[in-house]
C-alpha positions, -999 to +999 in steps of 0.1 A: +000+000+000+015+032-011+017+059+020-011+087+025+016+114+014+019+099-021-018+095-024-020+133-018+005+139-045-013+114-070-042+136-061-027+175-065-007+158-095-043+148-114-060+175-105-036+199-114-032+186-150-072+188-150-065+225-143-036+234-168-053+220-193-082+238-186-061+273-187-044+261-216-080+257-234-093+291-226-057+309-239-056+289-272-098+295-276-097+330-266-141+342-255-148+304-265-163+282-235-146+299-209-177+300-187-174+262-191-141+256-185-142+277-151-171+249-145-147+220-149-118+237-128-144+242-099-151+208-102-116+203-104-110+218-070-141+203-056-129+166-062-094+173-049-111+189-018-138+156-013-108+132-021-086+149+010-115+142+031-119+111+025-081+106+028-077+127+059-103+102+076-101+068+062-125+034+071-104+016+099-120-010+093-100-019+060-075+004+050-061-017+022-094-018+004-109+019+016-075+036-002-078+014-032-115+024-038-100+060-034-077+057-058-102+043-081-125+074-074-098+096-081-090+079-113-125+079-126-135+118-115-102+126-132-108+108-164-144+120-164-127+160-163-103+156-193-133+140-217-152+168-207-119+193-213-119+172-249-155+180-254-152+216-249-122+217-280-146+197-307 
C-alpha cells in the first residue's frame, strides 16, 4: 500500500493537469467556453477537496481496500474531467 503522502501527491498531480489543461483551453480558444471551462476547474477543486476528506479520515475497518477504492474514485473523476476538457475543444 503506497503511504497517504503519495496519495496526496497522486491527487494535486491529477488535479492539477485537469487544471492546466483547462487554462491552456481558454488561452488557445480566446471568449470560446470559458464559462465552461471555469465549471470544470471548480469541479476540479471540488474533487481534490472531497478526495482529501476522505483521505484525511479513512475506514479503519479496512484500509487496504478503503485507499484502493480512493484511488479508483480519483481515477474515474479525473478521467471523467479531461473528456469533458476534450468536449469543450470539438
Amino acid at each position: 500500500m503506497a503511504s497517504i503522502r503519495v496519495i496526496k501527491k497522486d491527487v494535486d498531480f491529477l488535479v492539477s493537469e485537469v487544471i492546466s489543461d483547462c487554462w491552456m483551453f481558454v488561452y488557445l480558444n480566446p471568449g470560446k467556453k470559458y464559462e465552461e471551462a471555469v465549471e470544470i476547474i471548480s469541479e476540479a477543486v471540488e474533487l481534490r477537496n472531497s478526495l482529501y476528506e476522505k483521505i484525511n479520515r479513512p475506514d479503519k475497518a479496512n484500509v487496504k481496500k478503503y485507499f484502493k477504492s480512493v484511488n479508483e474514485e480519483l481515477l474515474k473523476s479525473v478521467d471523467a474531467l479531461f473528456l469533458k476538457i476534450s468536449a469543450l475543444a470539438q
